[in-house]
N, C-alpha and C positions, 0 to 999 in steps of 0.2 A: 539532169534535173527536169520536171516534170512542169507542166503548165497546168497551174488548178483557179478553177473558177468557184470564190464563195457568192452565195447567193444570200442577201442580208448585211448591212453594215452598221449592225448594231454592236453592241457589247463586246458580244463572242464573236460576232463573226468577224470585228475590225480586231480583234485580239489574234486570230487564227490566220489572218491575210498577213499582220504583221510577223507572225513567231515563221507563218511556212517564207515570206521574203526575207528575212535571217537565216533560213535554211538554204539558200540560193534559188528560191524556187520565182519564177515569174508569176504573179498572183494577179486575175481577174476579182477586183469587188462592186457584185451587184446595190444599188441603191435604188428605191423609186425617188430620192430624192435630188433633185438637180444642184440644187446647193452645198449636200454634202459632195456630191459627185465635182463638183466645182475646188471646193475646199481641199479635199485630198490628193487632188489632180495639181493645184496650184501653191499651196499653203504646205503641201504634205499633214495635214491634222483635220481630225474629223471632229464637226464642229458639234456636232451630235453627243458625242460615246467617247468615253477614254480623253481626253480633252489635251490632258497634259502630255499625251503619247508621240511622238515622234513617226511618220508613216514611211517607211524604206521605199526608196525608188522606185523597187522593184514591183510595187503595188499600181496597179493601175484604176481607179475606177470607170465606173461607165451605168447610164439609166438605159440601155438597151437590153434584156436580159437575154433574147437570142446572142447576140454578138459578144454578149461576158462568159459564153460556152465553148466558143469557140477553140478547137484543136484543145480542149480542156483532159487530160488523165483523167484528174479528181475534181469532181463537182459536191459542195458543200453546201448544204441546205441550211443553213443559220436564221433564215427567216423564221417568224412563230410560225407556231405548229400548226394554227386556225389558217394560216394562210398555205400552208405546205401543198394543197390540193390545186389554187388555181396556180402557184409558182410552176409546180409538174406541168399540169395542161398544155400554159407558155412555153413549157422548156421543152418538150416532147417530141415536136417535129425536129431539133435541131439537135437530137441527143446523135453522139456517133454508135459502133457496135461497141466498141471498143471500153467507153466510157465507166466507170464507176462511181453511183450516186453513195454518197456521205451523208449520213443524217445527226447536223449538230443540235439539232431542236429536239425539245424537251415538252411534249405536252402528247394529247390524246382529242380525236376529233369530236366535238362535241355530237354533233349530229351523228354520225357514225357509229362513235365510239370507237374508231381504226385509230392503231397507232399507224404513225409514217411509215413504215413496211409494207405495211398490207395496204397504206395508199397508194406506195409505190407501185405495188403487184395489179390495182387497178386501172392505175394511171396510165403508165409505160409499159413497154413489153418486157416478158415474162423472163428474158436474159437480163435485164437489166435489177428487176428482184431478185434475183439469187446471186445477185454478187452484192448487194445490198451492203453497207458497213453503217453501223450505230454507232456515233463517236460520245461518249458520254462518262460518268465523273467526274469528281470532287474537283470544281476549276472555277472559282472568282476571276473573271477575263483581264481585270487591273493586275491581280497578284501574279500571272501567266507571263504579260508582256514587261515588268518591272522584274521578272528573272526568279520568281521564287519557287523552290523546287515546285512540282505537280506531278500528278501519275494519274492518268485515265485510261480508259478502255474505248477498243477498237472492236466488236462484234460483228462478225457475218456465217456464215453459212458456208461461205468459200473463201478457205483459208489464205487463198492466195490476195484476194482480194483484201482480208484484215492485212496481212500479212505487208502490202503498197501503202497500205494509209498507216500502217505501224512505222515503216521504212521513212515513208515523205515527210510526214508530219513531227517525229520524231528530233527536238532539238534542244541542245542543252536542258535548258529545265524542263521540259516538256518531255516527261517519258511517255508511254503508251504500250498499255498492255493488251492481250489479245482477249480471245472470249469465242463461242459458238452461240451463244445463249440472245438470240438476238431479242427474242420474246423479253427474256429475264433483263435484260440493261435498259429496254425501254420501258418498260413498267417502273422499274425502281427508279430512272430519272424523270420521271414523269409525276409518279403520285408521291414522291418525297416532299414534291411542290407542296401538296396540302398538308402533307405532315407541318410545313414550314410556316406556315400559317397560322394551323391549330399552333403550334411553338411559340409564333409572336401574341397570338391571343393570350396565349399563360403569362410573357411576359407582361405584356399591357394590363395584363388583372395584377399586377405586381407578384407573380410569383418568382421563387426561385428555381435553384439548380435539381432539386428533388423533383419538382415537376416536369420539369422539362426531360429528364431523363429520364422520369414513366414514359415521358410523351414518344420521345424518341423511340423506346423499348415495344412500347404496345402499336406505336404507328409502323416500324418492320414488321409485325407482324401480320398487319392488317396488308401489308403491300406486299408479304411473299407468300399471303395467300391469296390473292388476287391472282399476282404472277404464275403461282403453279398451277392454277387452275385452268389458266391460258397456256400452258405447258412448257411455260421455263423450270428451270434447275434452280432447286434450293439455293445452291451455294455461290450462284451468282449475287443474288441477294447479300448475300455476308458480305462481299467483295467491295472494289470500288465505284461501280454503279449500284448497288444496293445502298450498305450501311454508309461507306465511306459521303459519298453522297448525300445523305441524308444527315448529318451528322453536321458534314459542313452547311445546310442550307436550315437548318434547324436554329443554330449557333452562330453562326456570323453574320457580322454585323452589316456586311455587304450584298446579305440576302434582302430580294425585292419581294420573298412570298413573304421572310416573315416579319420586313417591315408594314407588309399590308397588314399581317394579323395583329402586328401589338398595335399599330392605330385603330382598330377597331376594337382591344382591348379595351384599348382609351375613350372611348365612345363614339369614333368618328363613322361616317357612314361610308358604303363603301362607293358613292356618286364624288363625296369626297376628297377620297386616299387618291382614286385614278385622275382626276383631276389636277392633281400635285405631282403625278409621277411622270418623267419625260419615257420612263422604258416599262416595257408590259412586264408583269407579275406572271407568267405563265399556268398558274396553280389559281388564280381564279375560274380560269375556262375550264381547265384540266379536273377541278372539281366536282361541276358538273356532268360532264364528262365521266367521270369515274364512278358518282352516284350509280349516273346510270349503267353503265356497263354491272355495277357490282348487283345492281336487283335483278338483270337480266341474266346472268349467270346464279341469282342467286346465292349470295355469298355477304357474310354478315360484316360492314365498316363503319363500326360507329363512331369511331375519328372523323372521317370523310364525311358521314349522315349530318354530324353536329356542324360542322363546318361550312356546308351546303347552308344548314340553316340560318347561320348568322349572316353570310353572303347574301343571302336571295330570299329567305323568308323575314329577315328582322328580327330574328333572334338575338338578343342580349350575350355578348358573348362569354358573362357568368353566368346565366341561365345553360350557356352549352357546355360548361366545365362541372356545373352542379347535375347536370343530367349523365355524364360521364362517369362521375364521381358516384351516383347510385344507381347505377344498373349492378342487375343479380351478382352473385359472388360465384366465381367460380374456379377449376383449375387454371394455371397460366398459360398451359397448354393451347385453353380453348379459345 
């Protein structure tokens, strides 16, 4: 059994230290918080995330993030994606050769515009980006750890490399499939975010299942061309980082993008919604984020455009579904 260090004790990442110490694995969980590091060191339950969840021995926490790497296989990046850059920096002198970084975070740098890969590729050395693995798919962290089936994907570049985080990670409910398309799995979990928003805004204007499933239809589209354009593979996009992904964060009720988007259906602002929320929405930043990347490439999302808007300009969020709703007619194609 392998010794893996998650970095992040939020959601997914206290969901992923629990299922791999089920798997016999000794798990290192990073926290900047002393409290929750208290609580799951003593209590076994993080007082944060997962509430009701029971923490296996085998879980260790710790607020050092050097000393939660240590003799670590698999390092697991679970923290948000905005933080991904100074988490690296920290981690960097204390990486072994040996080591394999896991990217469970789901967002896109805003300033940047780098997904986690290519922060990797700048951050740390260049052995450590080519064995890179993208862990991503249709996975509510409650329904993961309470046993109910799941399947995600494992992407890299170096199949041996998927191939260990397929193997470790791998337990009962928790299947894990593989993938090359490291491009194509991080785009598609990444801007489904704002698919999942624009999804709650439909619901919060009270529509129904008809719109939501244009939403879902015309928002894969806008995200696998994105993706292709950054030189992923269509058909990752179809798969379980693309649609299955997107589908579930669209639809359920356990989504935090698109509980932001139907309170802001509802009129709320978005000083508000965050306000109220104990865990980050990822697909706010990622929004922004993807604006921009999509004008610098050039490339037309007017899902993502109207969504921006109501975020950060004050747009009315039936104002952005009626603008949606009348733009040019054309093939579905386009």
């Amino acid at each position: 059994m392998k010794r893996i260090a998650i970095i992040g004790a939020g959601s997914w990442g206290t969901a992923l230290a629990i299922m791999a110490a089920r798997g016999g694995h000794e798990v290192s969980l990073w926290s900047r918080s002393s409290a929750i590091v208290a609580a799951i060191n003593n209590q076994r339950l993080n007082p944060g995330y997962l509430l009701t969840e029971r923490i296996p021995r085998g879980v260790r926490a710790t607020s050092d993030i050097v000393a939660s790497v240590e003799d670590a296989a698999l390092i697991v990046l679970a923290a948000p994606s905005h933080a991904a850059r100074d988490v690296l920096i920290k981690l960097s002198p204390a990486l072994s050769d040996e080591v394999i970084i896991v990217s469970a975070a789901k967002g896109i740098e805003v300033e940047s515009g780098r997904r986690i890969s290519e922060i990797v590729g700048e951050v740390i050395e260049q052995k450590h980006s080519e064995r890179f693995v993208c862990l991503s798919g249709p996975s509510f962290a409650i329904e993961v750890v309470k046993k109910h089936p799941t399947a995600i994907v494992a992407a890299s570049k170096d199949v041996a490399a998927a191939q260990l985080v397929q193997t470790e990670l791998s337990f009962e409910n928790l299947r894990i499939y593989m993938n090359d398309d490291v491009v194509g799995t991080e785009i598609g979990g990444s801007v489904k975010n704002v698919m999942a928003i624009a999804a709650g805004m439909a619901a919060g204007l009270g529509f129904g299942s008809n719109s939501i499933a244009a939403l879902i239809t015309r928002g894969l589209a806008e995200i696998t061309r994105l993706a292709v354009r950054e030189g992923a593979k269509p058909q990752t996009l179809m798969g379980l980082a693309g649609l299955g992904d997107l589908v579930l964060t669209c639809t359920g009720n356990l989504s935090r993008n698109r509980f932001v988007g139907q309170e802001l259906g509802q009129g709320k602002t978005l000083g508000e919604i965050m306000a109220g929320m104990n865990e980050i929405a990822e697909g706010i930043k990622t929004t922004k984020a993807v604006k921009r990347l999509a004008e610098r490439l050039d490339i037309e999302m007017p899902i993502t455009n109207e969504v921006n808007a109501v975020l950060y300009d004050g747009k009315p969020a039936r104002d952005a579904v009626t603008e949606l709703m009348t733009r040019p007619l054309r093939e579905e194609g386009a």
